[in-house]
C-alpha positions in Angstrom: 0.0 0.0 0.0 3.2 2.0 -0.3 2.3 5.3 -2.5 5.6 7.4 -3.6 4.9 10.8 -4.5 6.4 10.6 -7.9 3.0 8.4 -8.5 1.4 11.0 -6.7 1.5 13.6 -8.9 1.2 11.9 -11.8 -1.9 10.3 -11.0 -3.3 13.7 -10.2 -1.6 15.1 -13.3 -3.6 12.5 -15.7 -6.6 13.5 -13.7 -6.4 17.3 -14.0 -5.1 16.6 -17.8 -8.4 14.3 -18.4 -10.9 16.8 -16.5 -9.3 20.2 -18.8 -9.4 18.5 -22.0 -12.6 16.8 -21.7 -14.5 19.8 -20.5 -14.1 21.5 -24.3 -16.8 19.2 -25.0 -19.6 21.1 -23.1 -18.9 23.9 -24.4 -20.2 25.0 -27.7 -17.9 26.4 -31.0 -18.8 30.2 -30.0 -17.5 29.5 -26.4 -14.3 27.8 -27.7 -13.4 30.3 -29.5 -13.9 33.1 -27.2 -12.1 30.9 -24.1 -8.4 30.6 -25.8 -7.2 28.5 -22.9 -9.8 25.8 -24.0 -7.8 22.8 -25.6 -9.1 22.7 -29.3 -9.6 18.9 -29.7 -13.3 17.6 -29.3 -15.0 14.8 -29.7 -16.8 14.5 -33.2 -20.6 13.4 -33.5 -21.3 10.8 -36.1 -24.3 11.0 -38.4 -26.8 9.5 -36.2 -26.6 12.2 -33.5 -25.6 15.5 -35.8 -27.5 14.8 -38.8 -26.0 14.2 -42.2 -26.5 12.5 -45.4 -26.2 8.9 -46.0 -25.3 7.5 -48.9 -24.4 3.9 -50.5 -22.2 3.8 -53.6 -21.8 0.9 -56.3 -18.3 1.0 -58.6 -19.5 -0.2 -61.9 -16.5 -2.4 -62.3 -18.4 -4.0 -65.8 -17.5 -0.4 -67.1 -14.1 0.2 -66.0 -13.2 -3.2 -67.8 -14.8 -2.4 -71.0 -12.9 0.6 -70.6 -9.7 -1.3 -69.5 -9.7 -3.5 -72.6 -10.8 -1.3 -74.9 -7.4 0.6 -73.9 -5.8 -2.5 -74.4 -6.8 -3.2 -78.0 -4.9 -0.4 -79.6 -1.8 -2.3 -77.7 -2.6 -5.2 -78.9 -2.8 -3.8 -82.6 0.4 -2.2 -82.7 2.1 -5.4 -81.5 0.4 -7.5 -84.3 1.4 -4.8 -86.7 5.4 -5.0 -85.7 5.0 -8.8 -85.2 3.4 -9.2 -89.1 0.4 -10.9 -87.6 -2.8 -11.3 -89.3 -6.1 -11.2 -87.8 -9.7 -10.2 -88.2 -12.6 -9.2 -86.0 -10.5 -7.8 -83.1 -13.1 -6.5 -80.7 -14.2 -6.3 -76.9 -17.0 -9.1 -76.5 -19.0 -10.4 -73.1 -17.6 -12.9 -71.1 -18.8 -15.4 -68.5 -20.0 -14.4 -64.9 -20.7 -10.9 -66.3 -16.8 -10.5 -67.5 -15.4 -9.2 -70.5 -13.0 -10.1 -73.6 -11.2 -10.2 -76.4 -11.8 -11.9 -79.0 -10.6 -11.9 -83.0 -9.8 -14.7 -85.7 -6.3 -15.3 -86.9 -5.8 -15.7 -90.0 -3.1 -18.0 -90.3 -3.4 -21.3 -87.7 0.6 -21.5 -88.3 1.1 -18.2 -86.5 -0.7 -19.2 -83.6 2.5 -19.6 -80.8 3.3 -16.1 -82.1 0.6 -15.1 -81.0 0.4 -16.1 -78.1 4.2 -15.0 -77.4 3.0 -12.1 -78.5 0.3 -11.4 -76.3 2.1 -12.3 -73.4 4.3 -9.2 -73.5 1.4 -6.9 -73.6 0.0 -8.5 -70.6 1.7 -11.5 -68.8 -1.6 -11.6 -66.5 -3.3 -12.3 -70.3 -5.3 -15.7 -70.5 -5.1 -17.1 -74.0 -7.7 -19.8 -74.8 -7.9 -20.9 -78.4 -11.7 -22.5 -79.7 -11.1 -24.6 -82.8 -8.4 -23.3 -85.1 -7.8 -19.6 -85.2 -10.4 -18.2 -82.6 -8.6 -16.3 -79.7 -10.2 -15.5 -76.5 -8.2 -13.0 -74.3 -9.8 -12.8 -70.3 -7.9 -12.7 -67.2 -8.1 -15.5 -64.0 -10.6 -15.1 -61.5 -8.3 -14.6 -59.2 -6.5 -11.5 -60.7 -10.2 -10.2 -61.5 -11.2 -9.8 -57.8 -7.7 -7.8 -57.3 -8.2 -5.6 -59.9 -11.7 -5.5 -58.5 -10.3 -4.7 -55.1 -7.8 -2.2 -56.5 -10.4 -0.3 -58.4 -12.4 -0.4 -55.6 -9.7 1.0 -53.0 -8.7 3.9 -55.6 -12.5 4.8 -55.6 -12.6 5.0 -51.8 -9.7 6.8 -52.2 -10.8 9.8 -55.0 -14.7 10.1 -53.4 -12.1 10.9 -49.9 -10.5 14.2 -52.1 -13.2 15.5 -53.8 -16.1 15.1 -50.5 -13.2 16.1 -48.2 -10.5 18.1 -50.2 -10.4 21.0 -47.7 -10.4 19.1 -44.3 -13.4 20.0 -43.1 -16.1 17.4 -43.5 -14.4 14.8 -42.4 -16.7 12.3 -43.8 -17.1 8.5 -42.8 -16.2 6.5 -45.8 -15.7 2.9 -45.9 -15.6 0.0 -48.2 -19.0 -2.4 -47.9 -18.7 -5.8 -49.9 -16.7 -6.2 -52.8 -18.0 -3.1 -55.0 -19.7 -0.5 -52.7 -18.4 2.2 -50.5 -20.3 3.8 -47.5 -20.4 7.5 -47.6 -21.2 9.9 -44.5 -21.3 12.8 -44.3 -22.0 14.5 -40.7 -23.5 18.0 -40.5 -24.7 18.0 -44.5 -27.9 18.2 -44.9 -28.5 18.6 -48.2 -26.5 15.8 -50.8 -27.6 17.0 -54.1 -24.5 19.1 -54.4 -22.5 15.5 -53.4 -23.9 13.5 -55.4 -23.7 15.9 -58.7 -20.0 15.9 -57.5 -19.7 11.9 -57.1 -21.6 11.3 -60.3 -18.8 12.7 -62.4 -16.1 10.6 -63.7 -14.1 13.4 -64.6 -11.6 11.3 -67.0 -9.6 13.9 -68.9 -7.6 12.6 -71.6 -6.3 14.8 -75.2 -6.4 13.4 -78.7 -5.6 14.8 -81.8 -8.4 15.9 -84.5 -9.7 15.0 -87.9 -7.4 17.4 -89.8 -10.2 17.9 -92.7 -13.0 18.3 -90.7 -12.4 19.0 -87.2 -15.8 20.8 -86.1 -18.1 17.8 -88.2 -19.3 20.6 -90.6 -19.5 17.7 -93.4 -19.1 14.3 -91.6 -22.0 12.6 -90.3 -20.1 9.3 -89.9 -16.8 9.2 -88.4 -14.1 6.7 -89.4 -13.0 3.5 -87.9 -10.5 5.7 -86.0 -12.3 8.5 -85.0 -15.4 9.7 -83.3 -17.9 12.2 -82.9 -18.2 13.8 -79.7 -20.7 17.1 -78.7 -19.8 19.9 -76.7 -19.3 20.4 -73.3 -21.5 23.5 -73.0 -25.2 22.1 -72.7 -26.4 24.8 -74.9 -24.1 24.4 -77.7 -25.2 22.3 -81.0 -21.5 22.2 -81.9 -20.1 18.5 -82.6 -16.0 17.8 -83.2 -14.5 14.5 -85.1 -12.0 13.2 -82.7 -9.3 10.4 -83.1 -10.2 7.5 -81.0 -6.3 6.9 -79.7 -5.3 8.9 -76.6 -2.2 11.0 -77.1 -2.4 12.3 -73.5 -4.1 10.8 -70.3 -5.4 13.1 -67.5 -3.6 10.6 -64.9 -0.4 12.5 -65.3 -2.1 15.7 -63.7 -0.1 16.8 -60.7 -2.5 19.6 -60.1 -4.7 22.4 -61.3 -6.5 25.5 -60.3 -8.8 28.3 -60.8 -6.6 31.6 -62.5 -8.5 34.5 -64.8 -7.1 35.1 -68.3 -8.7 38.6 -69.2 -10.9 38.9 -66.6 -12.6 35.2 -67.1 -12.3 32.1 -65.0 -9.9 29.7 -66.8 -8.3 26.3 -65.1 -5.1 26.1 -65.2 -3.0 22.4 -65.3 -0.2 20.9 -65.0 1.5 17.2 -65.5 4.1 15.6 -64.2 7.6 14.9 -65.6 6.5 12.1 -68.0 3.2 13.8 -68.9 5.1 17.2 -69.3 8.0 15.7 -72.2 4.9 14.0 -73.6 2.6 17.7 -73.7 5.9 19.0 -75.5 6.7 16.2 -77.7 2.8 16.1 -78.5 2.9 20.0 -79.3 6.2 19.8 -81.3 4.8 17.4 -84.1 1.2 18.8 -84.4 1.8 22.2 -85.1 -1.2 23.7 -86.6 -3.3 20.6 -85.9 -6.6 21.1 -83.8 -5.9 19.2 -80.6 -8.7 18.5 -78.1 -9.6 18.1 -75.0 -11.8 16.0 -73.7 -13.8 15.2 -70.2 -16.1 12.8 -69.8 -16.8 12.0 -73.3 -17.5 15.5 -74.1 -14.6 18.3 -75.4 -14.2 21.4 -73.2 -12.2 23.4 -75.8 -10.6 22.6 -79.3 -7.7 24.9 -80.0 -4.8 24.7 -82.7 -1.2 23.9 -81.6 0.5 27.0 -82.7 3.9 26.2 -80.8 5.7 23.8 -79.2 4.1 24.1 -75.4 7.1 23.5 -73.0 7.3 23.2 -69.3 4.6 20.5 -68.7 1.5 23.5 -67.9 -1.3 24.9 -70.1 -4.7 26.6 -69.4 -8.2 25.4 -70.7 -10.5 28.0 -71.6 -14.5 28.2 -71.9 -16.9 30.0 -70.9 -17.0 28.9 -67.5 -18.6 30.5 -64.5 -16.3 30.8 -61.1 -18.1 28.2 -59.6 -18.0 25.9 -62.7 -14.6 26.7 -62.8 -13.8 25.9 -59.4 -15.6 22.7 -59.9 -14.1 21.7 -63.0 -10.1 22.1 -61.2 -11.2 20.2 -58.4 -12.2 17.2 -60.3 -9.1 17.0 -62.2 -7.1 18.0 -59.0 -8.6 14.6 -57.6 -8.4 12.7 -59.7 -10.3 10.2 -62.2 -12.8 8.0 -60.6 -11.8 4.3 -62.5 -15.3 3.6 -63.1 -19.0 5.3 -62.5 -20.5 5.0 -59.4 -24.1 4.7 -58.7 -26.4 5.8 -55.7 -27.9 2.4 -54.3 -29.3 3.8 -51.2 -29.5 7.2 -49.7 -30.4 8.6 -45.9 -30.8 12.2 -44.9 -30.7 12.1 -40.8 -32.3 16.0 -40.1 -30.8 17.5 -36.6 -33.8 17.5 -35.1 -33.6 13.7 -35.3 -29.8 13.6 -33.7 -30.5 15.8 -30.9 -33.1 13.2 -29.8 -30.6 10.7 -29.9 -28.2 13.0 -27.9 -31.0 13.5 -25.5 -31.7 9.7 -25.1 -28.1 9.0 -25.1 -27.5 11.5 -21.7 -30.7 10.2 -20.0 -29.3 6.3 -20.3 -25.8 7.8 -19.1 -27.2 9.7 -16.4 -29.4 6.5 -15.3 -26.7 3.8 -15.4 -24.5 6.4 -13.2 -27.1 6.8 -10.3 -28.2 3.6 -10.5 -24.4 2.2 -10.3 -23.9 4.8 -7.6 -26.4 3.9 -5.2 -25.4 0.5 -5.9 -21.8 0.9 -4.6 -23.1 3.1 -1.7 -25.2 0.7 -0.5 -23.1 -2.3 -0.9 -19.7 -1.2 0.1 -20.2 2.5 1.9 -17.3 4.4 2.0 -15.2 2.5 -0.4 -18.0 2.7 -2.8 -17.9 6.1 -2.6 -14.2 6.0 -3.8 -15.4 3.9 -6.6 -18.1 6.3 -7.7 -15.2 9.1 -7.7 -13.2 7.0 -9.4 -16.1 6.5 -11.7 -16.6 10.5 -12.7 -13.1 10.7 -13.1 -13.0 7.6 -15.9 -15.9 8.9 -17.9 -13.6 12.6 -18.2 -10.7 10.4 -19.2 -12.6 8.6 -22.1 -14.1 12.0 -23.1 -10.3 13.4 -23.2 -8.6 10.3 -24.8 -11.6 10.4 -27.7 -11.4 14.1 -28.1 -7.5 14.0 -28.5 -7.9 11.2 -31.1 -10.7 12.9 -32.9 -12.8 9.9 -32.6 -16.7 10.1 -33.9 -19.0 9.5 -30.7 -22.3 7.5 -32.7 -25.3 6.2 -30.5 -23.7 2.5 -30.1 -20.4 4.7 -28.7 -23.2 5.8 -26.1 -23.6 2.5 -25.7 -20.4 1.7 -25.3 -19.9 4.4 -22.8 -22.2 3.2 -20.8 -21.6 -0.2 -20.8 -17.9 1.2 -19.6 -19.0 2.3 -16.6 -20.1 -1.3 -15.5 -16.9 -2.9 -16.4 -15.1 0.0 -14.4 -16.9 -0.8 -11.3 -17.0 -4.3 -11.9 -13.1 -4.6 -11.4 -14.0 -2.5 -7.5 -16.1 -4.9 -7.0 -13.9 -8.1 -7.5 -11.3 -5.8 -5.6 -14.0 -5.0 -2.5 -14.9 -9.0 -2.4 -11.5 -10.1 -1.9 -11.2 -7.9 0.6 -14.0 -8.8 2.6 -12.8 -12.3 2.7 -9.5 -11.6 3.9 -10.8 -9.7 6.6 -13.2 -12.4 7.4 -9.5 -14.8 7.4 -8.7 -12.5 10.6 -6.2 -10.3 8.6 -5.6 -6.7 9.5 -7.1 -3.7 7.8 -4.1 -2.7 6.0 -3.0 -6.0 5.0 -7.0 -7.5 3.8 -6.8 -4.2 1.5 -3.2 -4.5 0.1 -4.1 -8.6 -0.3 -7.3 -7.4 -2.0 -6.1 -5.8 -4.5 -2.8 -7.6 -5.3 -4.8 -11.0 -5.7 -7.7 -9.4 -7.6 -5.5 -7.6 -9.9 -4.5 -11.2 -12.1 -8.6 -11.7 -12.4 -8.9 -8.2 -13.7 -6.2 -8.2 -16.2 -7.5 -11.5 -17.3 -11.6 -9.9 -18.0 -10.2 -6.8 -19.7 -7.2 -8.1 -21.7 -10.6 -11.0 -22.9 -13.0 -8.1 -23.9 -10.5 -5.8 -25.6 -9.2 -8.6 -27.7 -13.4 -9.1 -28.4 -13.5 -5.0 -28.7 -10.3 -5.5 -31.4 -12.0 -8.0 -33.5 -15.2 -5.9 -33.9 -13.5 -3.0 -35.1 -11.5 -5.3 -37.3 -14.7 -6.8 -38.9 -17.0 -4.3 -37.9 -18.2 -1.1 -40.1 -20.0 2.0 -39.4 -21.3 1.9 -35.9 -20.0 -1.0 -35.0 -16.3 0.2 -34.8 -18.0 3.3 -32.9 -19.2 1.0 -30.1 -15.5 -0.9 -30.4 -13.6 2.3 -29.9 -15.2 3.6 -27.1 -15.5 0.0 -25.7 -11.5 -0.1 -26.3 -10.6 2.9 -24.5 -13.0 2.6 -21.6 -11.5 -0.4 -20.4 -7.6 0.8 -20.7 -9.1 4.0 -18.6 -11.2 1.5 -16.2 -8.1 -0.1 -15.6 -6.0 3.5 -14.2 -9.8 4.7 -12.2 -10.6 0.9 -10.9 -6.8 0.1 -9.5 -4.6 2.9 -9.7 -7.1 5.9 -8.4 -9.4 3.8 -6.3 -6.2 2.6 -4.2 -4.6 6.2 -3.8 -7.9 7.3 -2.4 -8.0 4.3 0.1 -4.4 4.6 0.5 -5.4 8.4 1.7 -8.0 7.2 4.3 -5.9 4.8 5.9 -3.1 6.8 6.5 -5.3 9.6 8.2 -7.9 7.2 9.9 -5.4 4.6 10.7 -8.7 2.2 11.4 -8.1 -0.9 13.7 -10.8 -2.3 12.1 -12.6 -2.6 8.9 -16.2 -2.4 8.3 -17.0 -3.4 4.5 
């Protein structure tokens, strides 16, 4: 029962630390801000208590294949063309299990190994099945499909993360749900329309070179094998352009881009990255006086002519953009390409109203569990129940501080959580109390019944928490949404159960004996 006063102070440091920083949280923003000395971290309240917009995404991976080898026939082309092959009916074509290939005729049967060779070094995850002589079928394993899945997946998560949450102030709740949908929330947002007009925009950039004799489709109303016609970006404008299908420029290599005004209207500026820049110049250098355009989404923003070689890896795109649309436009390309359309499978609007019930509901079970635990402990075990119950306040501040200074998002079930906390806390003074009252009923002395109690109940203790954060771990592991919420404040109830329970319940008992000096122990 020896307490040094090193441990002392530090057990009333953590205290004072835990009551400053999670006081913040009763306090609101105003008040923050006009009490300086307040530390700034808080606690952040998920969607079910602050309102918010829910909503659940599907990647259309079906597209971002047909995309992917549509990409990867004009590879496949120029190989066959340097190799000398021979082939017809080279196409993109349905596969089984709603996958997709490639699939042409050779036309010599004798070239078939060169083929395949050949194949091979486009793509060496490339499955090549021949059906009878000279038909080719081009897929990839299951196995490689659900990476690429997974990969196009993870990049989604990743590009929705910039464009809901590019300044740092949202901080929305996004997560990945099954093997091609993403769970988006958004606390505090009450309308999504804005999000999801965001969201719904692949914004795939990409430059190609033009139909040098009729660029703007004044004469063509079908465009060649290696072209096509695209419309205009503007909604109003009836104006069509005749495109070349190969891309001389992807938007991937974009390092950045931003709003500038080039006299006195809102242009976006751009610029690519080493490769992408000696490709821009290379591009410029060998088109001069060629249309060049530029295209988003299937639809060209602006068509200019190359009059120069561009160097330096930057450019502007002009059109008669509003600020807004402007702003809109760089963001996109700032973040990036989504690999494939998503789609709005379901979608949740939580008002405030609604999350200020919860809040409401949430206090009233806290406050109930706490009196009811109190008078528990003050009936049971007296005195040492009141150290238990002070104990008790001073664990829920410590949870509010660890959860403020981690920026974790309090959700109903992390009510839950809380409260379910408090039980475990006292349920470790309780083991503590009981092994104390049966050394004393042994005939042992005051001082030596409590330090027995607590040295004997302390393996037991270790054993129940070190069980239910290891059950707390595996729930946030496999958990999502609210689930982790109720692990995470689970989680860092018990590690602050274990410092109120043991370490702060025995310096206040250690206090009372050494001022009371008691001969005997009523418990």
């Amino acid at each position: 029962m020896h307490f040094p006063k090193w441990k002392i102070f530090a057990v009333l440091a953590v205290c004072v630390w835990a009551i400053a920083q999670a006081s913040t949280n009763f306090f609101t923003e105003s008040q923050r801000r006009d009490m300086k000395f307040l530390p700034p971290a808080t606690v952040k309240l998920g969607l079910d208590l602050q309102g918010g917009s829910y909503l659940l995404l599907r990647v259309d991976f079906q597209h971002f294949l047909k995309e992917h080898f549509d990409s990867m026939l004009d590879d496949i082309r120029k190989k066959f063309r340097a190799e000398k092959v021979g082939y017809i009916n080279l196409k993109v074509s349905p596969g089984k299990d709603d996958s997709m290939n490639i699939t042409f005729t050779s036309r010599d049967p004798k070239q078939n190994d060169d083929v395949i060779k050949a194949l091979k070094t486009i793509s060496k995850d490339f499955e090549v099945n021949v059906e009878g002589e000279d038909n080719f079928v081009i897929s990839y394993s299951g196995d490689y499909l659900k990476k690429l899945q997974k990969d196009v997946l993870e990049k989604s998560i990743e590009i929705v993360r910039r464009r809901v949450d590019e300044t740092g102030t949202r901080e929305p709740i996004i997560q990945m749900q099954g093997v091609d949908r993403i769970l988006l929330q958004v606390p505090g947002l009450q309308n999504p329309a804005e999000l999801k007009e965001l969201l719904g925009k692949t914004a795939k950039m990409t430059f190609h070179l033009m139909d040098e004799d009729d660029p703007f489709a004044m004469t063509t109303k079908i465009a060649k094998s290696d072209s096509m016609i695209l419309s205009d970006v503007a909604k109003d404008s009836t104006r069509r352009y005749v495109v070349k299908k190969h891309i001389e420029l992807s938007g991937e290599m974009l390092t950045d881009s931003q709003v500038t005004f080039d006299q006195a209207q809102p242009v976006v500026s751009f610029k690519f990255n080493n490769l992408g820049g000696k490709k821009f110049a290379q591009i410029t250098t060998e088109n001069i006086g060629k249309p060049f355009a530029v295209v988003l989404d299937g639809k060209v923003i602006t068509a200019p002519r190359i009059n120069s070689q561009i160097l330096g890896g930057a450019g502007i795109i002009t059109g008669n953009f509003t600020v807004p649309e402007a702003n809109e436009l760089a963001l996109l390309l700032r973040s990036g390409a989504l690999p494939a359309p998503l789609t709005i499978v379901e979608e949740r609007t939580v008002g405030p109203s609604l999350g200020q019930d919860s809040i409401d509901a949430g206090k009233i079970a806290a406050v109930v569990a706490f009196l009811l635990i109190t008078i528990m402990m003050l009936t049971v075990y007296r005195l040492f129940g009141m150290f238990a119950c002070f104990a008790l306040i001073i664990n829920l501040f410590l949870i509010l501080a660890i959860l403020s200074v981690f920026g974790a998002t309090l959700t109903m079930p992390g009510i839950a959580g809380l409260v379910l906390t408090m039980g475990i806390a006292v349920d470790a003074n309780v083991l503590i109390f009981e092994r104390i009252r049966d050394e004393i009923r042994n005939g042992k002395t005051p001082i030596s019944a409590i330090d027995s109690g607590f040295r004997i109940a302390f393996a037991t203790i270790i054993d129940t928490n070190l069980t239910t954060l290891i059950a707390a771990f595996l729930l946030y592991i496999y958990g999502s949404g609210t689930v982790k919420g109720f692990a995470v404040t689970l989680a860092v109830g018990i590690v602050a159960s274990m410092f109120s329970a043991i370490t702060l319940t025995k310096m206040f008992i250690y206090f009372w004996l050494k001022n009371k000096k008691p001969k005997t122990l009523k418990l």
